[in-house]
ZADO-1210 file (C-alpha; in nm, 4 decimals, padded with zeros to 6 digits):
<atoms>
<atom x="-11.5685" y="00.3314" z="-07.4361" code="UNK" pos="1"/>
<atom x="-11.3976" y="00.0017" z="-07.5273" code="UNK" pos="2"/>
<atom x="-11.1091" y="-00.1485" z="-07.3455" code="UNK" pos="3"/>
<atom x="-10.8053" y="-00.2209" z="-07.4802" code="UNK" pos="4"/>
<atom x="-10.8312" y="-00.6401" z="-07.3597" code="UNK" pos="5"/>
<atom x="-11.0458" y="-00.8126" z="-07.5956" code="UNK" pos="6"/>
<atom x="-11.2012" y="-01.1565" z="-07.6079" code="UNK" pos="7"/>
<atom x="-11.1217" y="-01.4614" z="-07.7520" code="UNK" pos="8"/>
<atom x="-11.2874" y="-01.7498" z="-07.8390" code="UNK" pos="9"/>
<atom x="-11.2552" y="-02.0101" z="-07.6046" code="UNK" pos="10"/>
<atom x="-11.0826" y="-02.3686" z="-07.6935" code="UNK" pos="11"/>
<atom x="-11.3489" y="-02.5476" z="-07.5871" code="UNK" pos="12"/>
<atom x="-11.5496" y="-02.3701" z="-07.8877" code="UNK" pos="13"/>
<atom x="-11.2957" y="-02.4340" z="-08.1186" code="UNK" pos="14"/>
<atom x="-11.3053" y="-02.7818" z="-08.0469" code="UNK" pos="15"/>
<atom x="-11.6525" y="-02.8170" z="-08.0766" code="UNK" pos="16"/>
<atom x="-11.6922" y="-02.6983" z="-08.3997" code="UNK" pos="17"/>
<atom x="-11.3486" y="-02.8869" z="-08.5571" code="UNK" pos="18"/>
<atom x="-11.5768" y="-03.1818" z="-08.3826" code="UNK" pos="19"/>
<atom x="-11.8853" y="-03.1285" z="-08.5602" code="UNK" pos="20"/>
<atom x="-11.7092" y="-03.0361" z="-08.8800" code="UNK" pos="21"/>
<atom x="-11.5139" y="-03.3604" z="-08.8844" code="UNK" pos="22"/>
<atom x="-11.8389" y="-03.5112" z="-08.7847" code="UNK" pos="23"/>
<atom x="-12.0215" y="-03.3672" z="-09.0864" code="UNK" pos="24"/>
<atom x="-11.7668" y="-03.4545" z="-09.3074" code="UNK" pos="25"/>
<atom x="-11.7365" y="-03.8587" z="-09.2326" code="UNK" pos="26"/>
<atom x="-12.1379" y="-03.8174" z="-09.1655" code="UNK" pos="27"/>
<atom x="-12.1813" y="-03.6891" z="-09.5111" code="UNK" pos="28"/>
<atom x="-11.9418" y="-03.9791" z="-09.6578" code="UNK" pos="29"/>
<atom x="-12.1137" y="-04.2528" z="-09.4755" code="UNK" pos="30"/>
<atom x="-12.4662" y="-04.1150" z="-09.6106" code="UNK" pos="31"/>
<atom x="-12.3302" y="-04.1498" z="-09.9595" code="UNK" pos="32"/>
<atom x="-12.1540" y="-04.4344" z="-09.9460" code="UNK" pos="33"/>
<atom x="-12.4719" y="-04.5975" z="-09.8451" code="UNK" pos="34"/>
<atom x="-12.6670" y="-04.4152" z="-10.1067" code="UNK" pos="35"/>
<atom x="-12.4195" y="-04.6083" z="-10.3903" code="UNK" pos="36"/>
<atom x="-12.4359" y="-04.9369" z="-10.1707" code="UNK" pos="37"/>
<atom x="-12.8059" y="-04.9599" z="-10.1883" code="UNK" pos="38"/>
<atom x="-12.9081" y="-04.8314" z="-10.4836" code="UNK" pos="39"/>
<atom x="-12.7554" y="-05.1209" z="-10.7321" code="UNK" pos="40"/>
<atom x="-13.0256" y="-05.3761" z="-10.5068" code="UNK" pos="41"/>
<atom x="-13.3032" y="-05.1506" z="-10.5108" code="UNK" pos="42"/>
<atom x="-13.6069" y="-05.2641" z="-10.6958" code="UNK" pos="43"/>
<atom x="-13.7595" y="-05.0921" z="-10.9808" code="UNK" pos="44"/>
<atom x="-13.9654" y="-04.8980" z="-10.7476" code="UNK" pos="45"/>
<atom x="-13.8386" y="-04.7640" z="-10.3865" code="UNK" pos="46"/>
<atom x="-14.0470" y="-04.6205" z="-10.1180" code="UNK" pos="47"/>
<atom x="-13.9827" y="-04.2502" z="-10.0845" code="UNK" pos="48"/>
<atom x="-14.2568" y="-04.1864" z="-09.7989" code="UNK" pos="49"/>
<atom x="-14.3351" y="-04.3680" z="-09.4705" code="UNK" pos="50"/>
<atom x="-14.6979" y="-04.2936" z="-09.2748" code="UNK" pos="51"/>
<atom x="-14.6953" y="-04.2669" z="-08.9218" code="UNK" pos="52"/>
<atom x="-14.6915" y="-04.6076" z="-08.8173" code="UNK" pos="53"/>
<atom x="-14.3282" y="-04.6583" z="-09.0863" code="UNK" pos="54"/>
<atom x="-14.5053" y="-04.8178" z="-09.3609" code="UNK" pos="55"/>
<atom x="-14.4539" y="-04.7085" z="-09.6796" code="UNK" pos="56"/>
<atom x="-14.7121" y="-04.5126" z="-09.8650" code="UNK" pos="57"/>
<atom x="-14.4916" y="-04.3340" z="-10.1418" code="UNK" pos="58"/>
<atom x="-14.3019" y="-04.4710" z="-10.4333" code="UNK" pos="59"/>
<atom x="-14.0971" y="-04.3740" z="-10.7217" code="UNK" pos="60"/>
<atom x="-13.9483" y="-04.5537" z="-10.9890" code="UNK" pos="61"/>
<atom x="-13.5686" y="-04.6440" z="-10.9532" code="UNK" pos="62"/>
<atom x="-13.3268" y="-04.3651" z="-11.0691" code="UNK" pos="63"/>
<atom x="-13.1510" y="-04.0040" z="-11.0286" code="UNK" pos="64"/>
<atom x="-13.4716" y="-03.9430" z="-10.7390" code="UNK" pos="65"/>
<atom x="-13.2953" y="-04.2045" z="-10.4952" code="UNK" pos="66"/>
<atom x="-13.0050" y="-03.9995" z="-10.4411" code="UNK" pos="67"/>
<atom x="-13.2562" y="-03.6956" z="-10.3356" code="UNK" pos="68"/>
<atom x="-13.1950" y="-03.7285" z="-09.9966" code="UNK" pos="69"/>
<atom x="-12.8452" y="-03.7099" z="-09.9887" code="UNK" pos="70"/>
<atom x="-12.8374" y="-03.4351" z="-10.2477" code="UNK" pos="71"/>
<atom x="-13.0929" y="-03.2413" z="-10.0125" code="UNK" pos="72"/>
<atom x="-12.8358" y="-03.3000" z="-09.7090" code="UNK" pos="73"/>
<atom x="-12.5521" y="-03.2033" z="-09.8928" code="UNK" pos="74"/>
<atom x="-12.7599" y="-02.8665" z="-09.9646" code="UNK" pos="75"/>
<atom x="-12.8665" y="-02.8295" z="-09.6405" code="UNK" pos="76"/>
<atom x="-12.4924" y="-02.8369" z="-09.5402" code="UNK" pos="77"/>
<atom x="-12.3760" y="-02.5544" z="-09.7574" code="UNK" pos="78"/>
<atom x="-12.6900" y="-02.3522" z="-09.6284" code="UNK" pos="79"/>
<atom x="-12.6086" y="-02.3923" z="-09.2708" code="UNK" pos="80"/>
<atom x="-12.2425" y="-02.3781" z="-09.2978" code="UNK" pos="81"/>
<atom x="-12.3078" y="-02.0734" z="-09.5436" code="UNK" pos="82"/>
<atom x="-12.5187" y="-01.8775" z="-09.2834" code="UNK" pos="83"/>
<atom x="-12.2444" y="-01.9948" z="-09.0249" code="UNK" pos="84"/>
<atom x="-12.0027" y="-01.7947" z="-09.2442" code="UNK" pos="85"/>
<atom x="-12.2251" y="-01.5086" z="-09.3358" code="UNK" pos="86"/>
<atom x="-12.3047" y="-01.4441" z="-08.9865" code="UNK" pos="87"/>
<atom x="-11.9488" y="-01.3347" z="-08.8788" code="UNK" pos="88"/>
<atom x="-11.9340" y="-01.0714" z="-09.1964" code="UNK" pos="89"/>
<atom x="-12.3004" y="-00.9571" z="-09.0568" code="UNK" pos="90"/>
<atom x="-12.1356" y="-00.9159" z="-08.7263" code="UNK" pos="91"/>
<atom x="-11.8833" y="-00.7194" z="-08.8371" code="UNK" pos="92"/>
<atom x="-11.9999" y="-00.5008" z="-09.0989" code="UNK" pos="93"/>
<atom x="-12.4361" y="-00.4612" z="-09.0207" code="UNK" pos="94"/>
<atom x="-12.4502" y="-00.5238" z="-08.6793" code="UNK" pos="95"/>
<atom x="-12.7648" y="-00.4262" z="-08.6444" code="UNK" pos="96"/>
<atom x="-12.9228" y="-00.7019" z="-08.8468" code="UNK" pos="97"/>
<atom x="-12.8356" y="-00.9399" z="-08.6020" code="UNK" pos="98"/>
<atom x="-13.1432" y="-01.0867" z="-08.3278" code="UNK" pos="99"/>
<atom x="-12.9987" y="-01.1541" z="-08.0346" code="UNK" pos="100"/>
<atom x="-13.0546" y="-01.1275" z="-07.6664" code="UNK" pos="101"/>
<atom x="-12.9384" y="-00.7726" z="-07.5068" code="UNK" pos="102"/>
<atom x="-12.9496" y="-00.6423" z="-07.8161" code="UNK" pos="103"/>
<atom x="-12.8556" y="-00.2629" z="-07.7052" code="UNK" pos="104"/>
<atom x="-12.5295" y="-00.4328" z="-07.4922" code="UNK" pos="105"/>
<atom x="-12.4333" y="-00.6386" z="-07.8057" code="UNK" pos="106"/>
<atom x="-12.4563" y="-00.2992" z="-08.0169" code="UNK" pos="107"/>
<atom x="-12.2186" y="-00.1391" z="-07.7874" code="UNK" pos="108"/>
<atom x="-11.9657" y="-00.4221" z="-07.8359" code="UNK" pos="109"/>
<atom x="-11.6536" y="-00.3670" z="-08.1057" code="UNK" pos="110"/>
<atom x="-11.6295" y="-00.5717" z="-08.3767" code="UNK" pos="111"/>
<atom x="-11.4203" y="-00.8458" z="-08.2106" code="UNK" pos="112"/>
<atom x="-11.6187" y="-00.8972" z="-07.9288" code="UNK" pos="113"/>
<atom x="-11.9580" y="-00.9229" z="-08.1486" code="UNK" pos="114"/>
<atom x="-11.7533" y="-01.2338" z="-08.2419" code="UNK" pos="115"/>
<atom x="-11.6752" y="-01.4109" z="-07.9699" code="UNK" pos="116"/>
<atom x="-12.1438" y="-01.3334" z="-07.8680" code="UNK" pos="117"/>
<atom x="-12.1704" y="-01.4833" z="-08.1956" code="UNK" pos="118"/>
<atom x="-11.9868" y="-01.8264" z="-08.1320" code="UNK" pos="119"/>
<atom x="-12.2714" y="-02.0205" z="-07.9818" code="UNK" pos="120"/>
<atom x="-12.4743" y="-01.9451" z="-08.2866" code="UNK" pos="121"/>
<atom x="-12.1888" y="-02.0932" z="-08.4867" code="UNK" pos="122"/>
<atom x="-12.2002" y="-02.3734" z="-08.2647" code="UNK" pos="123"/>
<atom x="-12.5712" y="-02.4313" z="-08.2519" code="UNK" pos="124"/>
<atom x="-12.5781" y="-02.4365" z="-08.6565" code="UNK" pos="125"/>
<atom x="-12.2640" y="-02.6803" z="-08.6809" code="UNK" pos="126"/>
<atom x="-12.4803" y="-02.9401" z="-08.4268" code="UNK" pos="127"/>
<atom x="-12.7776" y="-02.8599" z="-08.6365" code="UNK" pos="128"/>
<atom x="-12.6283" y="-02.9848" z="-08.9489" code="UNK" pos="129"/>
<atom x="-12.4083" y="-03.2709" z="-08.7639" code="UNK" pos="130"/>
<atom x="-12.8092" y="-03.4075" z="-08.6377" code="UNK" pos="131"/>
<atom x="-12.9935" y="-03.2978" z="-08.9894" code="UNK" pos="132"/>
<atom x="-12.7369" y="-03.5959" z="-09.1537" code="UNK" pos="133"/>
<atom x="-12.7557" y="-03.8206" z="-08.8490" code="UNK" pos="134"/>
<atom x="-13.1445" y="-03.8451" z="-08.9238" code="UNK" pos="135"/>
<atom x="-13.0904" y="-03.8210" z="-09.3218" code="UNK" pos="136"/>
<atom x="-12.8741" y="-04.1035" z="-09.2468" code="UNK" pos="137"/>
<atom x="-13.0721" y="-04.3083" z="-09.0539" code="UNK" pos="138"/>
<atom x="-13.3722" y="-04.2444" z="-09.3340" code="UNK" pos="139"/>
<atom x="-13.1893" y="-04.3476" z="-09.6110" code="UNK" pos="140"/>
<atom x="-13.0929" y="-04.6545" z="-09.4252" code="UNK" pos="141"/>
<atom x="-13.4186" y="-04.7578" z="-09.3352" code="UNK" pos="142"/>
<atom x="-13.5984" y="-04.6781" z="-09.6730" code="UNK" pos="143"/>
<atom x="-13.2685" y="-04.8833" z="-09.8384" code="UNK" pos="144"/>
<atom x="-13.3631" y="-05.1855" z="-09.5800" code="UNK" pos="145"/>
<atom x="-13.7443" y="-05.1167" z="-09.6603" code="UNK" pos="146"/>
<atom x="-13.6807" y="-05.1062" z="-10.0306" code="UNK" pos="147"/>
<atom x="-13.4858" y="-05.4762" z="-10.0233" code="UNK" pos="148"/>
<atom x="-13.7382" y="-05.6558" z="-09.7971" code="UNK" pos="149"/>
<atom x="-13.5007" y="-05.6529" z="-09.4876" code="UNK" pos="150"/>
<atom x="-13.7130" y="-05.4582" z="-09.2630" code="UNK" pos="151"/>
<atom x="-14.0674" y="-05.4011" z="-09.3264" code="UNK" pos="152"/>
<atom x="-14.1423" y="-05.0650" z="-09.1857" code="UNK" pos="153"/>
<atom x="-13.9135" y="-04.7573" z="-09.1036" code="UNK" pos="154"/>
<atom x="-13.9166" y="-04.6829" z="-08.7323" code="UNK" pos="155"/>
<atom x="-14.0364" y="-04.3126" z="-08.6608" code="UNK" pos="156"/>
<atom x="-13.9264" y="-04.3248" z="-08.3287" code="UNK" pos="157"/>
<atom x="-13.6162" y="-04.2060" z="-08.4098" code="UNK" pos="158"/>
<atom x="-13.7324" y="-03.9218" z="-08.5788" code="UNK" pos="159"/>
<atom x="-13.8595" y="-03.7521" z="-08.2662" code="UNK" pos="160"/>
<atom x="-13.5476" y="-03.8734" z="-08.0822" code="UNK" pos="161"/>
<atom x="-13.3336" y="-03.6103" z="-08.3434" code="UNK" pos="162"/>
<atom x="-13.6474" y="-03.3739" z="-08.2484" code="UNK" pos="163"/>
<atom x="-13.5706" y="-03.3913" z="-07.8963" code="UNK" pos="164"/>
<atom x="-13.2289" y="-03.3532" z="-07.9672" code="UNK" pos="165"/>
<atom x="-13.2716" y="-03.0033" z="-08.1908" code="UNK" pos="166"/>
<atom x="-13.5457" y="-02.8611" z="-07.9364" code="UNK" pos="167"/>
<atom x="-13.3585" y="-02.9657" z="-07.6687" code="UNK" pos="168"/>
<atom x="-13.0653" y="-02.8250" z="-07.7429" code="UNK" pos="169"/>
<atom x="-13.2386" y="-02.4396" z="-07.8276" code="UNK" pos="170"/>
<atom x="-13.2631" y="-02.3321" z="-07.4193" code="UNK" pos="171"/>
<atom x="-12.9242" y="-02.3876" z="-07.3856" code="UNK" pos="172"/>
<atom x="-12.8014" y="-02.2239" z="-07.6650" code="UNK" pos="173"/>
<atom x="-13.0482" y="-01.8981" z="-07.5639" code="UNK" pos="174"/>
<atom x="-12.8155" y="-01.9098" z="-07.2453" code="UNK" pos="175"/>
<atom x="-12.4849" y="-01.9300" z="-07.3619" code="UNK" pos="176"/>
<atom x="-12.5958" y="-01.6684" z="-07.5789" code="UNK" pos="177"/>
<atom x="-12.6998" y="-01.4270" z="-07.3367" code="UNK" pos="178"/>
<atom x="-12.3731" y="-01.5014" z="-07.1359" code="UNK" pos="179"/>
<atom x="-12.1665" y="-01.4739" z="-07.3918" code="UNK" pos="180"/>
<atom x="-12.3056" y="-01.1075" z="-07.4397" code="UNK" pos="181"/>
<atom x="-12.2910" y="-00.9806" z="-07.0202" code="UNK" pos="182"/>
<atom x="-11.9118" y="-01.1709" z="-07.0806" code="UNK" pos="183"/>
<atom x="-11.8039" y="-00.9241" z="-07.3514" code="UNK" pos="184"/>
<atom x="-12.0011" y="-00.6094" z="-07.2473" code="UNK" pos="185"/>
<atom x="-11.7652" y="-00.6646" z="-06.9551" code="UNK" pos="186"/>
<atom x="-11.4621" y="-00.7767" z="-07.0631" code="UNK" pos="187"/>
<atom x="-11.5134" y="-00.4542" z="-07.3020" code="UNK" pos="188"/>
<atom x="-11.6360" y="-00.2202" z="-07.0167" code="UNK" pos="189"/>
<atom x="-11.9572" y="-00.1201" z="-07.1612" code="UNK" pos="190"/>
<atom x="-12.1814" y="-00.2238" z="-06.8730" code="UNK" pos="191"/>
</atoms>
């Protein structure tokens, strides 16, 4: 039996994710915009794969495949922020689909406060995408700086740093998760 109070998301969520959204958006821009600055320098042939140590040991011939990378981000943007989408129609509609911790308390839930248990999900797949362009960012760079002579290797260093970041980031989100579902089981009276 469901109470008649039901959750909300919190502001602090909503903030978050207008955050990472703006953050995606000027990310996205910048990647871009540095796509177009570097490509009327590059020579005929760019690196397009670094070994372990940041050397180059890939190449293709200048054209349409130097702008891969920030087509493949901008895909990897609408795939995220699809699945972001999808997941609250999911939610609502096939509730059962849906993994998550206490599954049979989350089942018990109305519609609404399946919701608010989804949020950190949203949240986890809007820093996702916000740290997928950081490092697509930081690639492009480096191969653009590679490509012109300016740098002569591409540190991978940074590479595990956006790891770190992702893998990091995936015990917290567990926890808010499982919060976020003893929250609305009893904020809904189902526990």
């Amino acid at each position: 039996m469901h109470s008649e109070q039901t959750p909300t998301p919190t502001p602090t969520r909503s903030l978050f994710l207008l955050s990472c959204m703006g953050l995606i958006v000027v990310a996205q821009m910048v990647l871009w915009w540095r796509a177009m600055h570097w490509y009327p320098q590059l020579p005929a042939r760019f690196p397009t794969h670094f070994n372990a140590s940041g050397t180059p040991d890939g190449w293709a011939d200048k054209g349409p495949m130097w702008f891969m990378l920030p087509f493949m981000s901008l895909v990897m943007v609408a795939m995220f922020g699809g699945i972001a989408r999808w997941i609250g129609a999911l939610v609502r509609n096939v509730p059962a689909l849906v993994n998550v911790p206490r599954r049979e308390l989350f089942l018990k839930l109305s519609a609404q406060g399946r919701m608010v248990v989804v949020a950190p999900t949203r949240m986890l797949l809007a820093w996702m995408i916000v740290l997928m362009t950081a490092l697509f960012s930081y690639i492009l760079e480096g191969t653009g700086r590679v490509a012109v002579n300016l740098d002569d290797t591409l540190p991978i260093w940074p590479v595990f740093v956006f790891l770190g970041l992702v893998f990091s980031t995936l015990p917290f989100f567990m926890l808010a998760l499982m919060k976020a579902v003893d929250r609305a089981a009893r904020d809904e009276g189902v526990v």
